[in-house]
C-alpha positions as CSV (number, residue, x, y, z in Angstrom):
1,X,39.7,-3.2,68.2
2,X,35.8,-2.9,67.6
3,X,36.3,-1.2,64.7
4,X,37.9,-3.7,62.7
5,X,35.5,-6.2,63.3
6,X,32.7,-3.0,62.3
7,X,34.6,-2.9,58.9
8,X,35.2,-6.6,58.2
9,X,30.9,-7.1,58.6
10,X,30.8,-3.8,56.5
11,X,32.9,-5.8,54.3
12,X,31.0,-8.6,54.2
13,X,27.3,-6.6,54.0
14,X,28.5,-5.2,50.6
15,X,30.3,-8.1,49.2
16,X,27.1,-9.8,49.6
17,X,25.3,-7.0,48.4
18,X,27.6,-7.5,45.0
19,X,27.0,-11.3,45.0
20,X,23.2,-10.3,44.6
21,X,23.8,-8.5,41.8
22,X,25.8,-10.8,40.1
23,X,23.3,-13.1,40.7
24,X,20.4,-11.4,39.6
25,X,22.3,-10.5,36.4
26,X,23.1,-14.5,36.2
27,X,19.3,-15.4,36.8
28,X,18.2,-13.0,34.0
29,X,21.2,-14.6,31.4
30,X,18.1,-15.6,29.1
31,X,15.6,-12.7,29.7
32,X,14.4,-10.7,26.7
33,X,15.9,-7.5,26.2
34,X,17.4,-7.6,30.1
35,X,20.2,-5.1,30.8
36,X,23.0,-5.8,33.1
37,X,23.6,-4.4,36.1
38,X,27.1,-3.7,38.2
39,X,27.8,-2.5,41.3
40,X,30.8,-0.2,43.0
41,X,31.9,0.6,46.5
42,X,33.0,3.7,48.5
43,X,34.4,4.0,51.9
44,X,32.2,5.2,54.6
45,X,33.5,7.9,57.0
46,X,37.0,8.6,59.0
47,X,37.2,8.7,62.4
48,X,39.9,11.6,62.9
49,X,42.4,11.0,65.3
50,X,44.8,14.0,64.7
51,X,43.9,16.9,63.0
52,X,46.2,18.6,59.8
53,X,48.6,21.2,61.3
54,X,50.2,23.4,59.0
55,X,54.2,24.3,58.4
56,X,55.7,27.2,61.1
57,X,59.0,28.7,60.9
58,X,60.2,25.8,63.0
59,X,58.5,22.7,62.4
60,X,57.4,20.9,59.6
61,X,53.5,20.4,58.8
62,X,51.8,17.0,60.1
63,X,49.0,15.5,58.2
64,X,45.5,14.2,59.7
65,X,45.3,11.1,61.5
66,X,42.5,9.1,60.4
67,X,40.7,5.8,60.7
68,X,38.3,4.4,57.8
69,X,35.1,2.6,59.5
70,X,34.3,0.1,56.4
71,X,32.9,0.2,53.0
72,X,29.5,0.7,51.7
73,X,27.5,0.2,48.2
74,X,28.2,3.1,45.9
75,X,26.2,2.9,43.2
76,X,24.3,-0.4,41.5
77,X,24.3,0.8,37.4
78,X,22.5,-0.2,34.8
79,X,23.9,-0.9,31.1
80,X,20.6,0.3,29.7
81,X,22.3,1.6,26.4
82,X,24.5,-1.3,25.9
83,X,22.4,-3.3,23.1
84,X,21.9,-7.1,23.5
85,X,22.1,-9.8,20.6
86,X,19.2,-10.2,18.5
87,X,17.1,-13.6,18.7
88,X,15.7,-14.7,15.8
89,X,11.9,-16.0,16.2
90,X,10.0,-15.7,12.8
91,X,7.2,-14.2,14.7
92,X,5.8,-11.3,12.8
93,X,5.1,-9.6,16.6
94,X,8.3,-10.2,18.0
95,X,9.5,-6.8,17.3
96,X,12.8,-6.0,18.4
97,X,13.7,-1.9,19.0
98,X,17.3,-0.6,18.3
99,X,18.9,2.3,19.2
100,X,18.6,4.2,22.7
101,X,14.6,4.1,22.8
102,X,11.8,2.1,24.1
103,X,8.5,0.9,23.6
104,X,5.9,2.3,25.5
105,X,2.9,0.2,26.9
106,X,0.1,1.1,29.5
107,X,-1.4,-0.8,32.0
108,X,-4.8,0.9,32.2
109,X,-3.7,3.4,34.9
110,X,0.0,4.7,34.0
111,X,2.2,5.0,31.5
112,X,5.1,2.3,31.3
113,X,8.1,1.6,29.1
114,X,10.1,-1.3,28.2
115,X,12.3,-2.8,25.8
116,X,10.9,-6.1,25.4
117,X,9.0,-6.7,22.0
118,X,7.1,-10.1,22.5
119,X,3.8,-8.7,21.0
120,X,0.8,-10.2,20.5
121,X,-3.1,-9.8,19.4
122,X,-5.5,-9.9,22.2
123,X,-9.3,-10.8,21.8
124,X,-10.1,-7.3,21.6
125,X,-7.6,-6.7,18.2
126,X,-5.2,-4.8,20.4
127,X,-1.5,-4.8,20.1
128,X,-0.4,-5.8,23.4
129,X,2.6,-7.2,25.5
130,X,2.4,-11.1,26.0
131,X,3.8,-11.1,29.5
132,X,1.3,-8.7,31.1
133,X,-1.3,-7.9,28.7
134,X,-0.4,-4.3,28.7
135,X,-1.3,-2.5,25.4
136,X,1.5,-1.0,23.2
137,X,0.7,2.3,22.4
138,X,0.8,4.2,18.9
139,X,-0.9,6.5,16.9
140,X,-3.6,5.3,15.1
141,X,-4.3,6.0,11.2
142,X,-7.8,7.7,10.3
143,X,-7.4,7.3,6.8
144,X,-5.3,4.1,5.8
145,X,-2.0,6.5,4.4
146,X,-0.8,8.3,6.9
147,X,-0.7,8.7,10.9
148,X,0.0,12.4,12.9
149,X,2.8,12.0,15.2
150,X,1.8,15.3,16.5
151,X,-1.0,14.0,18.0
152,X,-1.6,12.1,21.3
153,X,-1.1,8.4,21.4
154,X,-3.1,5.0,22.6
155,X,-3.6,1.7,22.0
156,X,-3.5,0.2,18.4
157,X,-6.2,-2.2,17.8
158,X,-5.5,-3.8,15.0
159,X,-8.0,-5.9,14.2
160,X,-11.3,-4.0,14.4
161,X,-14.0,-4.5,11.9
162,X,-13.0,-1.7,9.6
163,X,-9.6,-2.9,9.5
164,X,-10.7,-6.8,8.6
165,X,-12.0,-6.2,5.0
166,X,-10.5,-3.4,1.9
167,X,-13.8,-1.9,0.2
168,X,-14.3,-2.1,-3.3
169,X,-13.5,0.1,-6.2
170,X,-14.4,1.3,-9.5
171,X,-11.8,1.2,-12.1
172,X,-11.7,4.6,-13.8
173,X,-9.0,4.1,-16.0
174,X,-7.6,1.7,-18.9
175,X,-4.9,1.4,-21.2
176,X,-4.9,0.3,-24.6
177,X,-1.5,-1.3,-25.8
178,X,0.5,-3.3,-28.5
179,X,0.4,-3.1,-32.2
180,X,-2.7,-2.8,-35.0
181,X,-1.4,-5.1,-38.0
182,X,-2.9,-3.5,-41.1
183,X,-2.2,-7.5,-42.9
184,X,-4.0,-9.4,-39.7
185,X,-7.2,-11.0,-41.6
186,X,-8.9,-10.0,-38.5
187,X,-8.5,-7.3,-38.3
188,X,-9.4,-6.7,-42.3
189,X,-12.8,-8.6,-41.6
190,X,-16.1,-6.6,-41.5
191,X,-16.6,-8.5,-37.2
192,X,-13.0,-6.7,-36.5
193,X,-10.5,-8.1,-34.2
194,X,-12.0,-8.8,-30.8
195,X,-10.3,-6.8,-27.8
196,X,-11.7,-7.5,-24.0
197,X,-11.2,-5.1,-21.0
198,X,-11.9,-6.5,-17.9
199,X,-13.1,-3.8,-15.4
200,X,-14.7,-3.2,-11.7
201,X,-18.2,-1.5,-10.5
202,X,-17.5,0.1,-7.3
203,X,-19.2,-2.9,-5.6
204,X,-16.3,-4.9,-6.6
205,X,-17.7,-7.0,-9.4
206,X,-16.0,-7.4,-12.1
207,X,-17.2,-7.0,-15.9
208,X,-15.8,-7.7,-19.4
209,X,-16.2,-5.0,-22.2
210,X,-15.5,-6.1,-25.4
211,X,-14.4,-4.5,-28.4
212,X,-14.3,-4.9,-31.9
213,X,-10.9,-3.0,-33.5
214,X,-11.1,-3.1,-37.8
215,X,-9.7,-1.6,-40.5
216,X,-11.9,1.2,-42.7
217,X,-12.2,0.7,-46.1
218,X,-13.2,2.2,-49.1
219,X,-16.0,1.2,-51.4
220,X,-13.6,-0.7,-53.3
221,X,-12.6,-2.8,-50.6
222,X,-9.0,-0.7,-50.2
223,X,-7.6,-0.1,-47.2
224,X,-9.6,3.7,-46.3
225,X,-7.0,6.7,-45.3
226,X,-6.9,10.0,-44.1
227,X,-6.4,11.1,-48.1
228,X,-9.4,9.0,-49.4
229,X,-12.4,11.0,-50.6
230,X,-14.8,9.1,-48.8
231,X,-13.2,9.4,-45.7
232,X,-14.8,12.8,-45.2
233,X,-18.6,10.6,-45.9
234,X,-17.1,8.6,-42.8
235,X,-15.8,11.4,-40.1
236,X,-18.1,14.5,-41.3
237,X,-14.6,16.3,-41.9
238,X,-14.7,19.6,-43.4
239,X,-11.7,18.9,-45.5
240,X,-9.8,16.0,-46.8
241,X,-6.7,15.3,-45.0
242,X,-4.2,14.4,-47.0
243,X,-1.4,12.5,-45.1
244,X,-2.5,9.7,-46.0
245,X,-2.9,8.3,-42.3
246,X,-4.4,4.9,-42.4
247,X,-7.5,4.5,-40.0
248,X,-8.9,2.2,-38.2
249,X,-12.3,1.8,-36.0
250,X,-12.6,0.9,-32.2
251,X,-16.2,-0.3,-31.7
252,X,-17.7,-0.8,-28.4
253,X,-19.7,-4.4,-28.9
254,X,-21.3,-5.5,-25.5
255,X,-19.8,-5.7,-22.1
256,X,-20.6,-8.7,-19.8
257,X,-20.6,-10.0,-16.7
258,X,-18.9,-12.3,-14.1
259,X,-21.5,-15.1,-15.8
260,X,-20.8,-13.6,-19.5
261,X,-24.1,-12.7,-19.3
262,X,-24.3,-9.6,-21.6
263,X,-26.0,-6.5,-19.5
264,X,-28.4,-6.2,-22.3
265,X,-28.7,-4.2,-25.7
266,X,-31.2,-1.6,-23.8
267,X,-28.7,-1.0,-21.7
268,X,-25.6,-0.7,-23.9
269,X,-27.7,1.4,-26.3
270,X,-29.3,4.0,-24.1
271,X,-26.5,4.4,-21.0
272,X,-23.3,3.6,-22.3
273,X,-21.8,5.9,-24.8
274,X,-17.8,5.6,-26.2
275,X,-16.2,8.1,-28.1
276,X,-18.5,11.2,-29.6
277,X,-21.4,11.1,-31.2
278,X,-21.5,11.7,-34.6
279,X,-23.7,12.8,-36.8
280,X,-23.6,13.1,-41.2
281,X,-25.8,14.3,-43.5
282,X,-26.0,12.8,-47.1
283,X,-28.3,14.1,-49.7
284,X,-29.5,11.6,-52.2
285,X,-27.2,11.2,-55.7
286,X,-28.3,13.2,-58.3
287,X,-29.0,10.8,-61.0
288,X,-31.7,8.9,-58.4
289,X,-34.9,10.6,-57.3
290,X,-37.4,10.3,-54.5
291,X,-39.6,8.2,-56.6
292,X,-37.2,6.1,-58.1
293,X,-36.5,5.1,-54.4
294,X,-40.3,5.0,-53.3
295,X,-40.4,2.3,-56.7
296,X,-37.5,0.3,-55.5
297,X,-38.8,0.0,-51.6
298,X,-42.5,-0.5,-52.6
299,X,-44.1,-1.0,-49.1
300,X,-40.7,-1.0,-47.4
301,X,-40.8,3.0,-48.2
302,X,-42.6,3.8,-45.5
303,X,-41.2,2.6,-42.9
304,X,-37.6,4.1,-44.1
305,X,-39.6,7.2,-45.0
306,X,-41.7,6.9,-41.9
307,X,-39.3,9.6,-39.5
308,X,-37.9,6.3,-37.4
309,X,-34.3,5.3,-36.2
310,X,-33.7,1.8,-37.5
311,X,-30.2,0.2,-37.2
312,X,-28.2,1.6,-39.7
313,X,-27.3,-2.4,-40.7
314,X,-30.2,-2.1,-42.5
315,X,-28.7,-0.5,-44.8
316,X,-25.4,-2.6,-46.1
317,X,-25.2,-4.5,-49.2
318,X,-24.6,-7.7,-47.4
319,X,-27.4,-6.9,-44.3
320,X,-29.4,-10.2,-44.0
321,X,-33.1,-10.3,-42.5
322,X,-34.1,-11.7,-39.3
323,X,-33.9,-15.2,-40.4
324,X,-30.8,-14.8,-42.0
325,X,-30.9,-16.1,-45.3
326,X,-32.7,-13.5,-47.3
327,X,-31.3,-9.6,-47.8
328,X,-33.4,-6.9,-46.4
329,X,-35.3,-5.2,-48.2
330,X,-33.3,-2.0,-47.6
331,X,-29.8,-3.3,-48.3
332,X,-28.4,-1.8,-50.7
333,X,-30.3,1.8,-50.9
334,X,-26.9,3.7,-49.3
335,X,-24.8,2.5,-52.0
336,X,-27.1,3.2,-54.7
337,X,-28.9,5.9,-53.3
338,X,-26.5,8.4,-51.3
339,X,-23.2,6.6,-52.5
340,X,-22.4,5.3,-49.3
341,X,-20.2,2.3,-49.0
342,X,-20.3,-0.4,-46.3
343,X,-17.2,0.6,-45.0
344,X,-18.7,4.4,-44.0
345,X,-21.6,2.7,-42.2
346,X,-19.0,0.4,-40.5
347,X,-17.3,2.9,-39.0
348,X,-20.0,4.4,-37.5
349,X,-21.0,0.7,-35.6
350,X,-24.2,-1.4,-35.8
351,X,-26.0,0.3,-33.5
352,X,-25.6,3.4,-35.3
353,X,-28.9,4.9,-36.8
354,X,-30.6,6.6,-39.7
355,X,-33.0,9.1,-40.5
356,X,-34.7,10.0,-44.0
357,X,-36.2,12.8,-44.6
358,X,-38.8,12.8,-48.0
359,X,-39.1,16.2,-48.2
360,X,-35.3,17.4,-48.4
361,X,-34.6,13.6,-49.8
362,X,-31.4,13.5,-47.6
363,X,-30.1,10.7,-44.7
364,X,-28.8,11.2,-41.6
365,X,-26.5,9.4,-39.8
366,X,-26.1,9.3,-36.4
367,X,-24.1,7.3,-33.2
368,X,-25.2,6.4,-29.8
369,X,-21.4,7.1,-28.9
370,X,-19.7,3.2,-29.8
371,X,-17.1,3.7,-32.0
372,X,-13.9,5.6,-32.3
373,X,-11.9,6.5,-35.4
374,X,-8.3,5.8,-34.8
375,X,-5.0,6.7,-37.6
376,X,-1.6,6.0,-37.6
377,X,1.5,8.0,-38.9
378,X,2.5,6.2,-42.5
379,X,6.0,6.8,-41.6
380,X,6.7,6.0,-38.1
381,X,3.3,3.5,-37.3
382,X,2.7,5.4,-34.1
383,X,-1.2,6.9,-33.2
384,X,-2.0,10.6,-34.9
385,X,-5.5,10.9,-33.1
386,X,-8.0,8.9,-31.1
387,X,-4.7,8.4,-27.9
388,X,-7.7,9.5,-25.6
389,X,-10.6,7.9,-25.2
390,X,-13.8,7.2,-22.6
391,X,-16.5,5.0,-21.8
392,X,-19.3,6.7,-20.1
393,X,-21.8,5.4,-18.0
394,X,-25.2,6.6,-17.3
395,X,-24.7,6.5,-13.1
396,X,-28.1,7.9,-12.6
397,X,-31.4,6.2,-11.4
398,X,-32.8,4.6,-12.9
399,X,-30.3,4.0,-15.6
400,X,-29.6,0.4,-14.2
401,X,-26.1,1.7,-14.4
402,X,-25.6,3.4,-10.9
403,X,-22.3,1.6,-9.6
404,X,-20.5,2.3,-12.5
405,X,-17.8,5.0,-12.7
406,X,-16.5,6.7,-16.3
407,X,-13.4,4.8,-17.4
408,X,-10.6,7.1,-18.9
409,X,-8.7,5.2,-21.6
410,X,-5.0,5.5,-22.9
411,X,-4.9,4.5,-26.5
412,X,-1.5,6.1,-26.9
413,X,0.5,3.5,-27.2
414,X,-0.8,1.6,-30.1
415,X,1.1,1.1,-33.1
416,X,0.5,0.4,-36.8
417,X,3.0,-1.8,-38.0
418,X,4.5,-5.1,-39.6
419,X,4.3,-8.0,-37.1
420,X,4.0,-10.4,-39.5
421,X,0.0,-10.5,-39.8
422,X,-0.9,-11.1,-36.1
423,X,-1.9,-8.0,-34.0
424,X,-1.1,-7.7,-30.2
425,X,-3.0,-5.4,-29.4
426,X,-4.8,-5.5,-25.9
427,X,-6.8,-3.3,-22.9
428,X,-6.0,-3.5,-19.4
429,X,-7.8,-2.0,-16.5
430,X,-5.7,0.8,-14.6
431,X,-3.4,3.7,-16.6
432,X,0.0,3.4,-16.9
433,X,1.8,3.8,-13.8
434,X,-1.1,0.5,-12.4
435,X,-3.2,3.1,-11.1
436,X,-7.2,3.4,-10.8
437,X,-7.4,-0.1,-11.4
438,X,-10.3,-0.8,-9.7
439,X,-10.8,-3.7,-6.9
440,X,-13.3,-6.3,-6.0
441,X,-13.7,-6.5,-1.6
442,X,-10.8,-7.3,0.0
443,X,-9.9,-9.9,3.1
444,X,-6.9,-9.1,5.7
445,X,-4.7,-12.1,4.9
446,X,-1.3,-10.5,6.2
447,X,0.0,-7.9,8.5
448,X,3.5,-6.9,8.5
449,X,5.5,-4.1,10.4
450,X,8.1,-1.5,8.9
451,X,11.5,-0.2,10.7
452,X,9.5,2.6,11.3
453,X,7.2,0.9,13.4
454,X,4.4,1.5,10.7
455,X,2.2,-1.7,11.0
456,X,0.7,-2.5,7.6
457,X,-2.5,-4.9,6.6
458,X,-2.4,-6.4,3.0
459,X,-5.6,-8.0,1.2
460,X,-6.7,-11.0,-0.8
461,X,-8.0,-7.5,-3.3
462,X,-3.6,-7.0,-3.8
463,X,-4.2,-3.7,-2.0
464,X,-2.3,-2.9,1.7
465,X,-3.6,-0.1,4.3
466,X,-1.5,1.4,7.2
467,X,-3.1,0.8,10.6
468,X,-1.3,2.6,13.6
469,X,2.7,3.2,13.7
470,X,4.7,2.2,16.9
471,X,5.4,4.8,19.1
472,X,9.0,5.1,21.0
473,X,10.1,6.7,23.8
474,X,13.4,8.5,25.1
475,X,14.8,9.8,28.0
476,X,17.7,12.4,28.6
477,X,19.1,9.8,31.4
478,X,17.6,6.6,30.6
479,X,19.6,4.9,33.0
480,X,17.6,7.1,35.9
481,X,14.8,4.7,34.7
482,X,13.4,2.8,37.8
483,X,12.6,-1.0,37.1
484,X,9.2,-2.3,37.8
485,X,9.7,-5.7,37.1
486,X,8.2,-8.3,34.0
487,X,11.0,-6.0,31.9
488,X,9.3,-2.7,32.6
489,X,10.4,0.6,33.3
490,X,8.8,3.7,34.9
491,X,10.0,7.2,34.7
492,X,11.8,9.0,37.5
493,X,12.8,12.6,38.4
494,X,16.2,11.5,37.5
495,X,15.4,9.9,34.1
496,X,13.6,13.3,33.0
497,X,10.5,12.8,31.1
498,X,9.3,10.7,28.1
499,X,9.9,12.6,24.3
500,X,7.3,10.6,22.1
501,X,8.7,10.1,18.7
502,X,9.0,8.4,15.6
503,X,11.4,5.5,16.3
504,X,13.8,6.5,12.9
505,X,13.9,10.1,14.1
506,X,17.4,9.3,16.1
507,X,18.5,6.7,13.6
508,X,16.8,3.6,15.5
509,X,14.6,1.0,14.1
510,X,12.1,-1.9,14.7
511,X,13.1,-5.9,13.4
512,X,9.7,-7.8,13.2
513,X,10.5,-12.0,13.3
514,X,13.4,-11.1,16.4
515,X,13.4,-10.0,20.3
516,X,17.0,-8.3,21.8
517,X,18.3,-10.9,23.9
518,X,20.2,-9.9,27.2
519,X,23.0,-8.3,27.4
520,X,24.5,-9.9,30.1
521,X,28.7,-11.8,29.7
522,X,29.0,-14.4,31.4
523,X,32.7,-14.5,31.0
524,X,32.5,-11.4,32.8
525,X,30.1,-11.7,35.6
526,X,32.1,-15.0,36.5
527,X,35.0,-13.2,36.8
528,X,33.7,-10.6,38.9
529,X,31.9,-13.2,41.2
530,X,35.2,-14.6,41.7
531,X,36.5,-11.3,42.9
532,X,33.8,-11.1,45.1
533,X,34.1,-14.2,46.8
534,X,37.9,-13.3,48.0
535,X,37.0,-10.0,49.2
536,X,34.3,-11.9,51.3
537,X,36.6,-14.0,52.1
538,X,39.1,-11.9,53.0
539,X,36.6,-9.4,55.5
540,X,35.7,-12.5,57.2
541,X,39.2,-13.0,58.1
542,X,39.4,-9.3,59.6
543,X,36.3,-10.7,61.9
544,X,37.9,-13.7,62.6
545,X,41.2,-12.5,63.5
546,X,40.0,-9.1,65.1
547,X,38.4,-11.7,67.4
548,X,41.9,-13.8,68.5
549,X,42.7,-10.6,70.0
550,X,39.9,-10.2,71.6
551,X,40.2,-13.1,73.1
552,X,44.1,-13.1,73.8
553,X,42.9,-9.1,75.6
554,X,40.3,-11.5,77.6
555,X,42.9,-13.9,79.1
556,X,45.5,-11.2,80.5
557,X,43.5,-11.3,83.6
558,X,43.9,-14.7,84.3
């Protein structure tokens, strides 16, 4: 008799036991990344009666007689694998893991783990958990690219100084596009077509170099080709090339500032140099004499005679003197003199230089390094020679010209043909594939994470660094985990231990802008608490009834 009423409160205990569970998994319905829990029953032990007898030659066998003594809790489980619906919050810290793993957080004494991804960024820069403050853990970037998974991991702060600004950078290489019209009036003109490069220091301020692209002509005022005699007077050549390649001339001008403040002729002269230098020696025509020249200078002779550079402008038909209305006094002598034309001592640039020597009665030309000779294939328009050039700085003290890096330019691409009289052609800053392209100091303005738990900081400076990545965690029986409360998770004997990885290694990934919702049914946990009550129900009637006799046992005495 006592042992029914036993079984029926054993009944009862565990029924209750269940109704906890189903509450708890009803109380946590809207809980971030909360897995549901469910609960089973076994019998407890037999009280044996009658023992098991086994068959004779007689008599049959009899099986043992036994009593059961109630129920107790099995096991409470956890569906730890079973992945809840994604919530979305547009927070770019919400981060919501998928797949078997976990994110893995410490709280200053011991490693935790958990599942819920409502991130934030503490005082300190650190990536940490909102509920508890704990810090997510990761493995930090030393160098912006890449992070060593191999190595240990810790907290990921984010926002330390050297993370808040991107330094600046020198651009080191150019590219020089789009088409040379040999009919654009511009370009025909003795100023050229102007062509701008906009560039970086390596402080990060930026500069404009400007360039002046023209066609070479021939004393005649025809367009100047490989074939023409006096292109050999213009490129030193040994030997006249006769293709019949038309050339043109890329002149280095001035470069400027932020403020279009030019950095000043000193400087452009002595530490800036594009292209080789060049040098040609002319010996005077032989109809004209020393003396004849000496007559036709009068006191200008000695100072062209006098073993000076002067600017080579000087020397053009069409040079003006300082005030710009008369001709100087030179003009004129390399035509007349050397048979030089304007167009050879174009292509060298204004700031090229000359040299006479009286006693040999022959001129020197020579370049400080500003122009380039360019030609074209007649057939096809596309560039023959000059597809690589550079502008070199002087980066040494006390050049004035220290933060400046060499700039490697791609003049490949040019063309030479009909677009109607109106070149296109142009520099930009970086080569081809938008590389080297130089950068003024950059702030963080944005900070996004990848599915591979990389975390990412972009700039107002268009560049983007990697900071940490987020490390995961995974166990060989997750579900031996043992809860420690506010959604965390602490590793057991059962659960094995933790194997650090990348998150994508097993296929997972990490959502920013969501968390993983709980993954508990309410459909079902309302059917199972219905299932619950009755068996309540019913063990309380096995108390209840177990009792009336009892009580009819009590009265046979009266």
């Amino acid at each position: 008799m006592m042992r029914s009423l036993f079984s029926g409160v054993a009944g009862l205990k565990t029924h209750q036991t269940r109704m906890d569970v189903i509450g708890n998994n009803i109380a946590n319905v809207n809980t971030t990344a909360y897995k549901s829990q469910s609960m089973t029953f076994s019998d407890i032990m037999y009280q044996t009666t009658q023992n098991a007898s086994g068959a004779s030659e007689r008599t049959g066998g009899v099986n043992a007689r036994q009593i059961g003594l109630g129920v107790k809790t099995s096991a409470i489980s956890t569906a730890i694998e079973q992945q809840g619906a994604s919530q979305t919050t547009n927070n770019p810290f919400d981060i919501m893991i998928s797949g078997d793993a976990f994110f893995v957080v410490n709280n200053g004494t011991e490693q935790l783990y958990t599942r819920d991804g409502t991130f934030y960024v503490d005082g300190a820069g650190n990536l940490a958990m909102q509920a508890t403050g704990y810090l997510v853990q990761g493995w930090k970037s030393s160098d912006g690219q890449t992070v060593d998974i191999n190595s240990g991991i810790g907290k990921l702060q984010i926002m330390n100084p050297d993370n808040l600004t991107y330094p600046p950078a020198a651009s080191t290489a150019a590219v020089m596009s789009g088409n040379v019209d040999a009919n654009d009036s511009n370009v025909r003109s003795d100023a050229g077509r102007v062509m701008t490069l906009e560039f970086y220091d390596d402080r990060g301020y930026l500069y404009t170099a400007k360039f002046a692209v023209k066609q070479m002509k021939n004393a005649d005022g025809t367009p100047m080709t490989s074939s023409s005699t006096e292109y050999k007077d213009a490129s030193g050549a040994s030997a006249t090339d006769e293709n019949n390649r038309p050339l043109y001339t890329i002149t280095l001008t001035d470069i400027l500032d932020a403020n279009n403040v030019s950095i000043g002729a000193a400087k452009l002269a002595n530490s800036v140099t594009f292209g080789e230098s060049r040098s040609y020696e002319k010996g005077m025509t032989e109809s004209k004499t020393d003396a004849g020249l000496q007559t036709a200078l009068g006191t200008d002779y000695a100072t062209f005679a006098g073993g000076g550079s002067h600017p080579l402008q000087d020397l053009k038909s069409t040079a003006k003197a300082a005030d710009g209305k008369t001709a100087s006094p030179l003009a004129g002598v390399a035509g007349e003199y050397f048979e030089l034309s304007d167009a050879v001592i174009d292509s060298y640039g204004k700031d090229a230089t000359y040299t006479y020597d009286a006693a040999t009665a022959k001129l020197t030309i020579s370049t400080n390094g500003k122009t380039n000779i360019i030609s074209f294939d007649p057939d096809t328009g596309a560039l023959t020679s000059g597809g690589s050039l550079t502008i070199k700085f002087d980066n040494k003290a006390p050049s004035g010209m220290e933060s400046f890096q060499n700039i490697a330019v791609d003049a490949s691409s040019l063309t030479n043909v009909n677009t109607n009289g109106s070149s296109t052609f142009k520099a930009t800053k970086g080569d081809k594939e938008g590389q080297n392209t130089g950068r003024m100091l950059g702030e963080m303005n944005g900070i996004s994470v990848e599915v591979s738990g990389k975390i990412y900081a972009s700039y107002s400076n268009g560049q983007s660094k990697l900071l940490g990545q987020i490390a995961s965690a995974e166990f060989a029986n997750a579900s031996g985990l043992e809860k420690g409360g506010d959604n965390l998770y602490r590793a057991t004997n059962n659960s094995g231990e933790a194997t650090i990885q990348d998150i994508t290694v097993d296929g997972g990934k990490m959502n920013t802008g969501v968390l993983e919702m709980s993954n508990v049914d309410l459909s079902s946990e309302f059917t199972t608490m219905i299932t619950t009550q009755r068996g309540f129900q019913a063990n309380s009637r096995i108390i209840t009834v177990s009792d009336t006799l009892l009580e009819e046992l009590t009265n046979l005495k009266r």
